[in-house]
C-alpha positions in Angstrom: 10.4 4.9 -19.6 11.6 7.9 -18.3 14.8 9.3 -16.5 14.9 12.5 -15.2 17.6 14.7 -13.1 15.2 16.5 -10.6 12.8 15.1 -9.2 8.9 17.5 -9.3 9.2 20.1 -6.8 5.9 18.5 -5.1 8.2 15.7 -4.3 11.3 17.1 -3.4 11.6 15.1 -0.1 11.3 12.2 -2.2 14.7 10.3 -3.7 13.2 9.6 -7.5 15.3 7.6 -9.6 16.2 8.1 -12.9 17.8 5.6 -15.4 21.2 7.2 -15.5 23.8 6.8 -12.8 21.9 8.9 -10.4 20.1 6.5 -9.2 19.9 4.6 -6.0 18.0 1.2 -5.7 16.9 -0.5 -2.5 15.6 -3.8 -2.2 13.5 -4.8 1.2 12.0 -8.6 1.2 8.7 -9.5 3.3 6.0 -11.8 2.9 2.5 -11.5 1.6 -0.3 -11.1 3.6 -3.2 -13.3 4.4 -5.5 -14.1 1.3 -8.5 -13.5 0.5 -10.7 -15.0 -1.4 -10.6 -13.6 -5.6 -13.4 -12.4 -7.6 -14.6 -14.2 -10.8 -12.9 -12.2 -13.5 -12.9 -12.7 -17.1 -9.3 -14.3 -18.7 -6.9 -12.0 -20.4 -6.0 -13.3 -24.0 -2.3 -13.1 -23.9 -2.0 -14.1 -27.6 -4.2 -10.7 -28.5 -2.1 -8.4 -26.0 0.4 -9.4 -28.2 -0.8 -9.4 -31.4 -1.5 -5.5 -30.4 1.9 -4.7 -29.1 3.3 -6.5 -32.7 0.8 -4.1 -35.1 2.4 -0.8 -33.1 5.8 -2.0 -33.4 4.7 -3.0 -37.4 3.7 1.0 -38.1 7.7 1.8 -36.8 9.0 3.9 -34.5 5.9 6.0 -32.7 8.6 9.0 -32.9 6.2 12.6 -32.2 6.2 14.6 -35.8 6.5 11.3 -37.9 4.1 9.7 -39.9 3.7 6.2 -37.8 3.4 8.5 -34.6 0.3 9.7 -36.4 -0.5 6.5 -37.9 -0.3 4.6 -34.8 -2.7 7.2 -32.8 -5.3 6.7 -35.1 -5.0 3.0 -35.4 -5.2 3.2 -31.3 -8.3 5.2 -31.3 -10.0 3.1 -34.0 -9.3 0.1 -31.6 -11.2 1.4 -28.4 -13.9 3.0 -30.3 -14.3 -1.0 -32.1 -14.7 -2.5 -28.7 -17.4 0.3 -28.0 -15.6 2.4 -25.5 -15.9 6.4 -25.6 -12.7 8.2 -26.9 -11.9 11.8 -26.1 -8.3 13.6 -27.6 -6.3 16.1 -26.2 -4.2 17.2 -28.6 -0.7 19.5 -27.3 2.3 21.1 -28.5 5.5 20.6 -26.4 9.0 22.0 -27.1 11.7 18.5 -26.2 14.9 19.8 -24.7 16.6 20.5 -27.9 13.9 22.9 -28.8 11.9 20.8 -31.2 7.6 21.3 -31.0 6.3 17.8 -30.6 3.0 17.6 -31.9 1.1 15.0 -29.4 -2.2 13.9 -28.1 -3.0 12.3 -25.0 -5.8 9.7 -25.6 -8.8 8.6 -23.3 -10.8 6.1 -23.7 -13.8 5.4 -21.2 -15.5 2.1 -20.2 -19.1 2.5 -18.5 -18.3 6.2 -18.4 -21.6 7.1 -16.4 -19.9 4.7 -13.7 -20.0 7.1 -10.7 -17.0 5.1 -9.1 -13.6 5.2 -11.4 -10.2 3.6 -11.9 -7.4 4.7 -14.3 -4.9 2.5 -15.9 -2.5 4.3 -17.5 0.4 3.8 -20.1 2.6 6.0 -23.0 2.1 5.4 -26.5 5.1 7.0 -28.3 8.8 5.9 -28.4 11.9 7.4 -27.7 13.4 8.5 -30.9 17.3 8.0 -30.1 18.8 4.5 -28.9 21.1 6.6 -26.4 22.2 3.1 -23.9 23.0 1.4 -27.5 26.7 0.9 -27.9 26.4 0.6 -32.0 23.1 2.7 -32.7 23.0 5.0 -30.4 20.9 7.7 -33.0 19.0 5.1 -34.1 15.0 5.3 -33.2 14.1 2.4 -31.5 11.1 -0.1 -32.0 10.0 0.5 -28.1 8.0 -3.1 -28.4 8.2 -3.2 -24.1 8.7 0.4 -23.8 5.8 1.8 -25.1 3.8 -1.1 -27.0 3.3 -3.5 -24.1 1.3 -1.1 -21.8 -0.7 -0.4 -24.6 -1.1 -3.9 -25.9 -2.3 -4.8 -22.3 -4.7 -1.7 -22.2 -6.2 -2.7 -25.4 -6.8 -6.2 -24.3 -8.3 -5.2 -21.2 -10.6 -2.8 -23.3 -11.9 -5.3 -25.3 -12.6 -7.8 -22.5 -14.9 -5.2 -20.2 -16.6 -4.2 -23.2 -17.2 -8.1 -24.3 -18.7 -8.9 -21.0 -22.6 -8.6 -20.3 -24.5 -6.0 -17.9 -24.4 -8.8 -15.7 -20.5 -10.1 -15.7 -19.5 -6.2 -15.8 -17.0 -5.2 -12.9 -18.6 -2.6 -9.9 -16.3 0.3 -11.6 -15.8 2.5 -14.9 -12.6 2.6 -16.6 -10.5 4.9 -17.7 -7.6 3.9 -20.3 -5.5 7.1 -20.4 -2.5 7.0 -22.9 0.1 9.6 -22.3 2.3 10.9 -25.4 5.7 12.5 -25.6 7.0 10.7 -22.4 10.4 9.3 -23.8 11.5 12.4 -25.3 13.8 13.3 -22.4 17.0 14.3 -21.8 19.1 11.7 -20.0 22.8 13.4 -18.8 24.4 10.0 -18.4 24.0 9.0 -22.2 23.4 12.5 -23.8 26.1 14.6 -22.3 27.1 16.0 -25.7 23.6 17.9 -26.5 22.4 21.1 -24.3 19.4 20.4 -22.2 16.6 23.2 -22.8 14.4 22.6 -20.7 17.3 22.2 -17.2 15.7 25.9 -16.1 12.5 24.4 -15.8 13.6 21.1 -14.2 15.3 23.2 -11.9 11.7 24.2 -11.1 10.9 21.1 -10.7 9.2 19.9 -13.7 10.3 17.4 -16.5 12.2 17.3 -19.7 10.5 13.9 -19.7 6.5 12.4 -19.0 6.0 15.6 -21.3 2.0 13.8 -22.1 1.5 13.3 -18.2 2.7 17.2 -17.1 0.1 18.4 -19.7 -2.6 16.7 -18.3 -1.7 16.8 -14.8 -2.5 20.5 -15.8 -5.6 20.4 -18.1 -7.1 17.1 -16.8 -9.4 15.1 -19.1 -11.9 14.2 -18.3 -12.3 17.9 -16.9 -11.8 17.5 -12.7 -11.3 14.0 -12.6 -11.4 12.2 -9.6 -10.8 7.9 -9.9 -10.2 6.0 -6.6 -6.8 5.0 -8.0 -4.7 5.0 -10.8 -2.4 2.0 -12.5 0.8 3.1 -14.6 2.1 0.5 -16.6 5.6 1.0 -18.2 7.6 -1.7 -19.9 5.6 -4.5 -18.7 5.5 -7.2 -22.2 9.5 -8.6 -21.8 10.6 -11.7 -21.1 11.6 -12.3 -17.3 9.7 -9.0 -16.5 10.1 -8.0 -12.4 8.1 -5.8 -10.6 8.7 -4.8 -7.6 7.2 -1.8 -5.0 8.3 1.2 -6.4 9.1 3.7 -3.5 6.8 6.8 -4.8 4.1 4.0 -5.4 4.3 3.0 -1.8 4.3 6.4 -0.3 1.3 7.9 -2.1 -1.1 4.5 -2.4 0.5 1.5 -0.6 -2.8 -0.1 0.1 -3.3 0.1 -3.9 0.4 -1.6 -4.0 -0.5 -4.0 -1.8 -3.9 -4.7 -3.7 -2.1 -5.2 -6.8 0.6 -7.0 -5.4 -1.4 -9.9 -3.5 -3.7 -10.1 -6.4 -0.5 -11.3 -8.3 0.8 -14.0 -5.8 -2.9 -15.4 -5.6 -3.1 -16.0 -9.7 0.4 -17.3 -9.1 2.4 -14.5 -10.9 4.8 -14.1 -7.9 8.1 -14.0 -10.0 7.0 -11.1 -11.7 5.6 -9.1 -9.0 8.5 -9.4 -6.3 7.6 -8.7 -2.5 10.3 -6.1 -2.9 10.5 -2.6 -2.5 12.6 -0.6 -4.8 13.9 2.9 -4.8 11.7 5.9 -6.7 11.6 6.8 -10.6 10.2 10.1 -12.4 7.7 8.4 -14.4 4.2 9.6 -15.7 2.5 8.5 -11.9 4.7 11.5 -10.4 2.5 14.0 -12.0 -0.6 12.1 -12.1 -0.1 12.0 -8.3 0.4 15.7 -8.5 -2.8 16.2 -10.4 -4.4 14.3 -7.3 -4.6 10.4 -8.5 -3.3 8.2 -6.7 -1.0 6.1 -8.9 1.3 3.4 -8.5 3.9 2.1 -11.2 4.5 -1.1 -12.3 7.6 -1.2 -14.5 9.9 -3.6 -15.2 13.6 -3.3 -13.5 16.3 -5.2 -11.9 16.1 -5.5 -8.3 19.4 -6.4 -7.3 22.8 -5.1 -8.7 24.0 -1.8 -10.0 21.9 -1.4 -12.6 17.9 -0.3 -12.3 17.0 -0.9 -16.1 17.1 -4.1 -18.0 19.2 -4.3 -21.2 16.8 -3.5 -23.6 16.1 -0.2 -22.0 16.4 2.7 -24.8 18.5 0.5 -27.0 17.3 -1.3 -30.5 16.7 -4.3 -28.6 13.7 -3.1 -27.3 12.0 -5.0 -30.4 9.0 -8.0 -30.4 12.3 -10.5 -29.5 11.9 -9.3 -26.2 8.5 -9.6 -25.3 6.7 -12.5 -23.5 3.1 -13.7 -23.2 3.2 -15.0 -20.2 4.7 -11.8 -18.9 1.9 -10.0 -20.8 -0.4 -12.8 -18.9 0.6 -12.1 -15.8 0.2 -8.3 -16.1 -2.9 -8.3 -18.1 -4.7 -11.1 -15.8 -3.1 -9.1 -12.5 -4.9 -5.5 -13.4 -8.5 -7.1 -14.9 -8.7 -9.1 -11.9 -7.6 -6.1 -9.2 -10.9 -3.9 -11.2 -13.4 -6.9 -10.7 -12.0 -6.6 -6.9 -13.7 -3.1 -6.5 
């Protein structure tokens, strides 16, 4: 998950959060609207979601430049292209804000890619590699089992399930599973203050020391001049007691996707994880896919009352498999598959 001090120029008018002090959190209450009636969707296996988010956790810290960053990739890639889907890289270099290269590579993986009509569901695959919130480890890399491994888990499940189905059972849209690298390398001033920022002269034009995957595609989209109706980001969405609620940046640039997503849940009954509420903004990877012309909304796991926006896990060492839930995999998992078969 990412925290940022400046918010993309694109969206200056915009108060993002980040998850330092700088951040201001608002929580509106109304009711959902009328129902209507689901589609027939296939279940989401909440016991292989995560058995998934458990074998990336197992390879250790997805840290950019370490060997079980490049272990898990391939292990990722191998897993779509079993279930049949079509796999594209996009390998990168990006300098983090205290002047390291990260070697990285976006990954996309396509379902019924000669599907005219598209929706992306998007997620990050590495870790971040300091524990910064942790009051004993605060150097320590941490097992990012929500933060990380839980959107993927839940993008692998749902890959496996559209490619299981038959011509017949197959939902009205392609998808695109688009997993963004060298997002939680950033540089957070609440918990960091000690180290020099590199990168603050070009936050101050409003790009990221965070989302570092995201800003690279935004730029060199892939597939080339892509165009989905939508676009899902899912960040920290595997721990127990999960809440969602209506992130402000997700309202403003595709509330009727929000609101899609959002009903979908209360139908299947997973109303205490996707609150009615509407929450403040966040730099996360859906600002610059926005930029880059998606419309994304984020669903990502945070308090919605009180003065805190993260839950205690966030970027500390208990971000490990103690944390996450099925059923809050379930509910996320089911929520998404059935919102595509709603196209």
């Amino acid at each position: 998950m990412n925290l940022s001090r400046l918010a993309p120029a694109a969206f200056v008018a915009l108060l993002l959060l980040t998850g330092c002090p700088e951040k201001k959190s608002t929580v509106e209450t109304d009711t959902t609207p009328a129902e209507a009636a689901l589609p027939k969707a296939p279940a989401f296996n909440a016991d292989s979601a995560y058995a998934y988010t458990a074998r990336q956790v197992a390879f250790g810290p997805r840290v950019p430049n370490t060997p079980a960053h490049v272990t898990t990739g391939d292990w990722i890639i191998r897993k779509f292209k079993e279930a049949g889907l079509t796999v594209k890289e996009q390998p990168f270099e990006a300098m983090a804000f205290d002047g390291k290269m990260l070697r990285s590579r976006n990954i996309v993986a396509q379902y019924q890619p000669q599907a005219t009509r598209r929706i992306a569901v998007f997620t990050h695959w590495d870790t971040r590699p300091f524990a910064d919130k942790d009051e004993q480890n605060k150097n320590a890399p941490l097992d990012g089992a929500s933060d990380g491994a839980s959107g993927v888990g839940i993008a692998l499940e749902m890959a496996r399930v559209l490619a299981a189905q038959p011509d017949s059972l197959a939902p009205g849209v392609g998808v695109d599973f688009i997993l963004f690298d060298s997002e939680d390398y950033g540089y957070d001033s609440a918990t960091q203050g000690e180290k020099k920022n590199l990168l603050a002269e070009q936050e101050n034009r409003g790009e990221s020391s965070w989302c570092l995957g995201s800003q690279y595609w935004a730029k060199h989209l892939l597939p080339a001049n892509y165009k989905p109706s939508y676009g899902i980001l899912l960040d920290m969405v595997g721990a127990k007691n999960a809440r969602f609620s209506r992130e402000e940046l997700s309202r403003q640039q595709a509330r009727d996707v929000v609101d899609k997503v959002w009903n979908t849940a209360a139908q299947l009954g997973f109303s205490d994880y996707f609150l009615f509420n509407d929450s403040g903004g966040i730099t996360d990877d859906h600002v610059f896919t926005n930029q880059a012309g998606v419309r994304t909304i984020d669903i990502i796991d945070h308090l919605p009352v009180g003065d805190d926006y993260f839950p205690a896990y966030h970027h500390t060492t208990q971000d490990n498999m103690s944390v996450i839930d099925k059923r809050t995999l379930k509910a996320v998992g089911q929520t998404v598959l059935t919102t595509l078969y709603n196209e």
